[in-house]
C-alpha positions as CSV (number, residue, x, y, z in Angstrom):
1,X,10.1,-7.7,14.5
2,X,7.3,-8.3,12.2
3,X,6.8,-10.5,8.8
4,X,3.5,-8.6,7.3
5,X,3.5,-4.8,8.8
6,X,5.5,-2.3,9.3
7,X,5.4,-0.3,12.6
8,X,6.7,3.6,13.1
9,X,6.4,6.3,15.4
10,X,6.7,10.0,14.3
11,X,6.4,13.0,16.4
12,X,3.0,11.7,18.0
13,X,1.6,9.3,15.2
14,X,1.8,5.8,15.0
15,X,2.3,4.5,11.7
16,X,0.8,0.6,11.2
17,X,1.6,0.0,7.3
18,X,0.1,-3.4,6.0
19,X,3.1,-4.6,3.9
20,X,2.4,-7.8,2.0
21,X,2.1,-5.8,-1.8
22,X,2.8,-8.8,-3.1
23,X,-1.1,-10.3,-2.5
24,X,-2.3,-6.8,-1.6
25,X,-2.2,-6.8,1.6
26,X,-5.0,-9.7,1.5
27,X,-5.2,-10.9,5.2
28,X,-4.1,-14.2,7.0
29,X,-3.0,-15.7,9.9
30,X,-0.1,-13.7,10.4
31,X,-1.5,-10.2,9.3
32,X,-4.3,-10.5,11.3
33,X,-2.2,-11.7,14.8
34,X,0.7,-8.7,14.3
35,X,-1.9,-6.2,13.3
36,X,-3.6,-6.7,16.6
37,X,-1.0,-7.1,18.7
38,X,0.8,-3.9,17.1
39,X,-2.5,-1.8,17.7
40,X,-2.4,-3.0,21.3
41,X,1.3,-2.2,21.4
42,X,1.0,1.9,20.3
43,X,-2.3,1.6,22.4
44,X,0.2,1.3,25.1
45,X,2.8,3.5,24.2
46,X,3.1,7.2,25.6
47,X,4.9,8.8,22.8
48,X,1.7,7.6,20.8
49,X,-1.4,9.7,20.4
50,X,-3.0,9.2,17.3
51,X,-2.6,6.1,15.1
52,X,-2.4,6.0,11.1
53,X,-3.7,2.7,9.6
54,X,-1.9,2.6,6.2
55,X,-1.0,-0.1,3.7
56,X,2.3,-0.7,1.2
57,X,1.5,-1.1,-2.8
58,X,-1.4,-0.8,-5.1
59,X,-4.5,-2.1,-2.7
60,X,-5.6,-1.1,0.9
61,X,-6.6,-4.7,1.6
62,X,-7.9,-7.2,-1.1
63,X,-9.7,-9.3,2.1
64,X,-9.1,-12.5,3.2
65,X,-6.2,-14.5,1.5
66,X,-6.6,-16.8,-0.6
67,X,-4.8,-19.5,1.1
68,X,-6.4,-19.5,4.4
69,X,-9.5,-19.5,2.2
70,X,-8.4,-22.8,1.1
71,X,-7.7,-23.7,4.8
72,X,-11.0,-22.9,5.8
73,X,-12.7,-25.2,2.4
74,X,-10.6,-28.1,5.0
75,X,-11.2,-26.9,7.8
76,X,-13.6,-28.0,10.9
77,X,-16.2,-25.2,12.4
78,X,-14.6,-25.4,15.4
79,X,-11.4,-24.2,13.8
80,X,-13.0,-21.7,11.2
81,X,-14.8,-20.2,14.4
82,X,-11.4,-19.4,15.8
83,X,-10.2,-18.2,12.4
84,X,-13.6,-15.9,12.2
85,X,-13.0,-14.7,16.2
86,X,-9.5,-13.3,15.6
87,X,-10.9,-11.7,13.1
88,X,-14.0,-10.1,15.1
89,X,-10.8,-8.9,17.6
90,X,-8.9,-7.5,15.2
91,X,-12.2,-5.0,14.0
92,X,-12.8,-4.5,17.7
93,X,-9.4,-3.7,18.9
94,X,-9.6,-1.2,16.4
95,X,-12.9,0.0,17.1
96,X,-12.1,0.0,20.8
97,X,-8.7,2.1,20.8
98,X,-9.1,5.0,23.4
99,X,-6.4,6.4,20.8
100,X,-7.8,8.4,17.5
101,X,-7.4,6.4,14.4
102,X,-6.8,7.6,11.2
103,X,-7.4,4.9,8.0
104,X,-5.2,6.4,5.3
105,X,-6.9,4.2,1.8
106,X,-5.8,4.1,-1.8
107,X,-6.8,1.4,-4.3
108,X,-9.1,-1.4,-3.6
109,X,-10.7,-2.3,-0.2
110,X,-12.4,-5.8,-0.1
111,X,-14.3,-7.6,2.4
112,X,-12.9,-7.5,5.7
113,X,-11.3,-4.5,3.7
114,X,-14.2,-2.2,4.0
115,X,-14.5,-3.4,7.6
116,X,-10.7,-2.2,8.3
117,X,-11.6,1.1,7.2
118,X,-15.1,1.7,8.6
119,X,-13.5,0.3,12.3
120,X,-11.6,3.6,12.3
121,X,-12.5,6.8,13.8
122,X,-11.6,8.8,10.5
123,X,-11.0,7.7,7.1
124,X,-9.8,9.2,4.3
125,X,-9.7,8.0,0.3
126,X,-7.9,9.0,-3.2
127,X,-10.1,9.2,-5.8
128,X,-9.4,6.0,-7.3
129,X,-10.1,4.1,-4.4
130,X,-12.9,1.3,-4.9
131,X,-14.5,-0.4,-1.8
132,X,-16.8,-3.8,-1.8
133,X,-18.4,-6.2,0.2
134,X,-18.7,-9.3,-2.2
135,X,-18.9,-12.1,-0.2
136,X,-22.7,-13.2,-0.9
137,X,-21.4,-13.5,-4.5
138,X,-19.8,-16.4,-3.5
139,X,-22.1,-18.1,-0.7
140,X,-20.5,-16.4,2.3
141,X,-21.4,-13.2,4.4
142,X,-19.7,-9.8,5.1
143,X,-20.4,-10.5,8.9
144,X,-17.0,-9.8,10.9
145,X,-17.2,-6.7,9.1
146,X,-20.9,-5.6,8.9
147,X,-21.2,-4.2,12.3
148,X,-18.5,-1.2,11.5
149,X,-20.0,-0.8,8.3
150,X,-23.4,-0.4,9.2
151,X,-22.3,2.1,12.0
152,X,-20.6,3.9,9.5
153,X,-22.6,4.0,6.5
154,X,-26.1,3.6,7.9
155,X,-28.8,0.4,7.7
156,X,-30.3,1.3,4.1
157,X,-26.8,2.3,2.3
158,X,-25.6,-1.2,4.4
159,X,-27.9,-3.2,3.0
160,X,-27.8,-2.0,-1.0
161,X,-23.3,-2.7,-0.7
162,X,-24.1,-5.6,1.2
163,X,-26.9,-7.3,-1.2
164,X,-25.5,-6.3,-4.2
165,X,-22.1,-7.4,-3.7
166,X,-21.7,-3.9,-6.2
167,X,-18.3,-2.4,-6.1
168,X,-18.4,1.6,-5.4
169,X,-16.0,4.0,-6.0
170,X,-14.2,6.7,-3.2
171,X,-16.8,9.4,-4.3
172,X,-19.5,7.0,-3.0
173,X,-18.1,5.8,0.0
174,X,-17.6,9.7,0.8
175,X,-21.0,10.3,-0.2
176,X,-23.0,7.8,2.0
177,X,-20.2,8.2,4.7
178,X,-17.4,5.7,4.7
179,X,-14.9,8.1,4.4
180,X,-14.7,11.5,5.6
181,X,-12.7,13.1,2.7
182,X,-11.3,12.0,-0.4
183,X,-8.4,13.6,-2.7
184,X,-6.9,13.2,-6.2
185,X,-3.7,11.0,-5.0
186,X,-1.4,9.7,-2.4
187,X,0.4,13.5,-1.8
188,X,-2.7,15.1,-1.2
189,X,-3.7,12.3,0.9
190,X,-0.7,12.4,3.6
191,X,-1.9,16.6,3.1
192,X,-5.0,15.8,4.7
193,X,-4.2,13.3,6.9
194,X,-1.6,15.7,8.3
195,X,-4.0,18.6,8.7
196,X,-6.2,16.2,10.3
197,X,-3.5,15.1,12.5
198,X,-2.0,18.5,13.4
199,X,-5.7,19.4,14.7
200,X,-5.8,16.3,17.0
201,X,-3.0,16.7,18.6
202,X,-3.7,20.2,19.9
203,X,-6.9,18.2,22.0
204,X,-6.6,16.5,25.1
205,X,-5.5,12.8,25.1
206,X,-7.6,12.2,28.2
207,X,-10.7,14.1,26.6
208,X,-10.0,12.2,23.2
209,X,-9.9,8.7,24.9
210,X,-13.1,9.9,27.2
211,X,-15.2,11.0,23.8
212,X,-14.4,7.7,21.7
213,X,-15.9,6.3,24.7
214,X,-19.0,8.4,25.0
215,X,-20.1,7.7,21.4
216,X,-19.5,4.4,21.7
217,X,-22.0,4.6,24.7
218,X,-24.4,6.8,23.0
219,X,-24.9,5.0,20.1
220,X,-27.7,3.7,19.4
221,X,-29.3,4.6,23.0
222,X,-32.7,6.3,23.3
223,X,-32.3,9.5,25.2
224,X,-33.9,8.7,28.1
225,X,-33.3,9.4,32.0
226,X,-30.3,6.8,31.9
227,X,-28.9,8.1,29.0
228,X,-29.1,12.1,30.6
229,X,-27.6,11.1,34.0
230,X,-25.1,9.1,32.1
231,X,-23.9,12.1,29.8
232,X,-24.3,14.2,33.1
233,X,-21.6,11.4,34.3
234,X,-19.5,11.8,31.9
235,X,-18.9,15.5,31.9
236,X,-18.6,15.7,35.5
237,X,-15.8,13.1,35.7
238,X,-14.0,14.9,32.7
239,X,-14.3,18.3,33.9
240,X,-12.2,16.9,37.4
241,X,-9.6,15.6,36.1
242,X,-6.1,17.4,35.8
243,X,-7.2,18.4,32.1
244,X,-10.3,19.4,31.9
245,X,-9.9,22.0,35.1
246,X,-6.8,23.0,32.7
247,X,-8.8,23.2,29.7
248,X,-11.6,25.2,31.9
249,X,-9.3,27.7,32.9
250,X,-7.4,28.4,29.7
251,X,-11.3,29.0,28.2
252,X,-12.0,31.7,30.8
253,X,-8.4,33.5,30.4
254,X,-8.5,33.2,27.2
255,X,-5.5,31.5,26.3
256,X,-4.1,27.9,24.9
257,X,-4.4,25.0,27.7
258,X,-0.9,23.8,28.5
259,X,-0.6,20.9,26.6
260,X,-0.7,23.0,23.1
261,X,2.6,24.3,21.9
């Protein structure tokens, strides 16, 4: 069905593997349109409750490819500004899923890369991943991507990757917060991922979707009046809904909510 990814679906998790090893993984046209639309398609799906962003070879994602680079060298605003808007969807589609996501890295992370991997909810790296954001080295600017990374890593760790064009290594990107855990290899990567995994899908779906929702609302807001009546909002909704008077009631008796086996 696809050319550039490989889709799966196992016992809860959707699997999206970028599979072009051959330029690793570097993104164009068609990577970036069947990534999307496969996100939006496991959005969609009810067998689907968490989502694993993975990729095929040596690299995560070495960036942008080469050869729509060289499109882009010939090509008019109007068109690069289409090329650069896909792009911006394909971050936010990520970003936006009400569906957990999971980036699963190993090897390098470039460019829109690093933005892949800071777009997800959790993110987890082997040892010998490196991550940069190089693109004022050559004239350009990390700026589809520098949203997610900010979010993720914070404005003064942003601006040092992002000024120096300076390649870090997995133990920095855990340290300032790009990724949530990092292990010596691949094994102990699908470990982790899998414990991580196993814990999400005792929670509720609805609750998940709800709280990926309430941080993105949260963010950045001052806690004001709005702000309390909104959270106030929030939890009222939740707790009326089919789950959370389940989830209620399993807390006072003591005992699993029904949608945990």
């Amino acid at each position: 069905m696809y050319q550039s990814i490989i889709t799966e679906i196992d016992d809860g998790v959707g699997i999206l593997t970028l599979n072009r090893p051959d330029r690793h993984n570097a993104l164009d046209r068609t990577l970036v349109a069947e990534t999307t639309a496969a996100l939006l398609e496991l959005e969609d799906d009810p067998r689907v409750q968490a989502i694993v962003l993975s990729s095929s070879g040596k690299s995560f994602c070495a960036g942008i490819d080469p050869s729509w680079i060289r499109e882009a060298i010939n090509g008019t605003p109007e068109e690069n500004l289409q090329s650069n808007r896909n792009l911006g969807r394909l971050l936010a589609t990520l970003d936006t899923l009400s569906k957990p996501t999971i980036a699963r890295v190993h090897g390098p992370a470039s460019g829109i890369g690093v933005g892949l991997v800071a777009a997800c909810d959790i993110a987890f790296s082997t040892y010998d991943a490196s991550f940069v954001l190089n693109e004022v080295r050559y004239g350009l600017l990390p700026a589809i991507a520098s949203p997610y990374f900010v979010a993720a890593v914070g404005e003064r760790h942003a601006r040092y990757y992002m000024l120096t064009a300076e390649r870090f290594s997995g133990t920095e990107a855990y340290r300032i917060g790009l990724v949530h855990e990092m292990v010596p290899g691949e094994e102990q990567l699908d470990e982790a991922i899998g414990e991580t995994l196993d814990t999400l899908l005792k929670n509720s779906l609805n609750a998940l979707s709800a709280c990926k929702a309430l941080v993105h609302t949260v963010s950045g807001q001052p806690i004001d009046e709005a702000t309390i009546e909104e959270t106030a909002q929030s939890a009222t909704v939740i707790q009326s809904s089919s789950e959370g008077r389940e989830g209620m009631l399993a807390l006072v008796e003591k005992r699993k909510p029904e949608w945990v086996a």
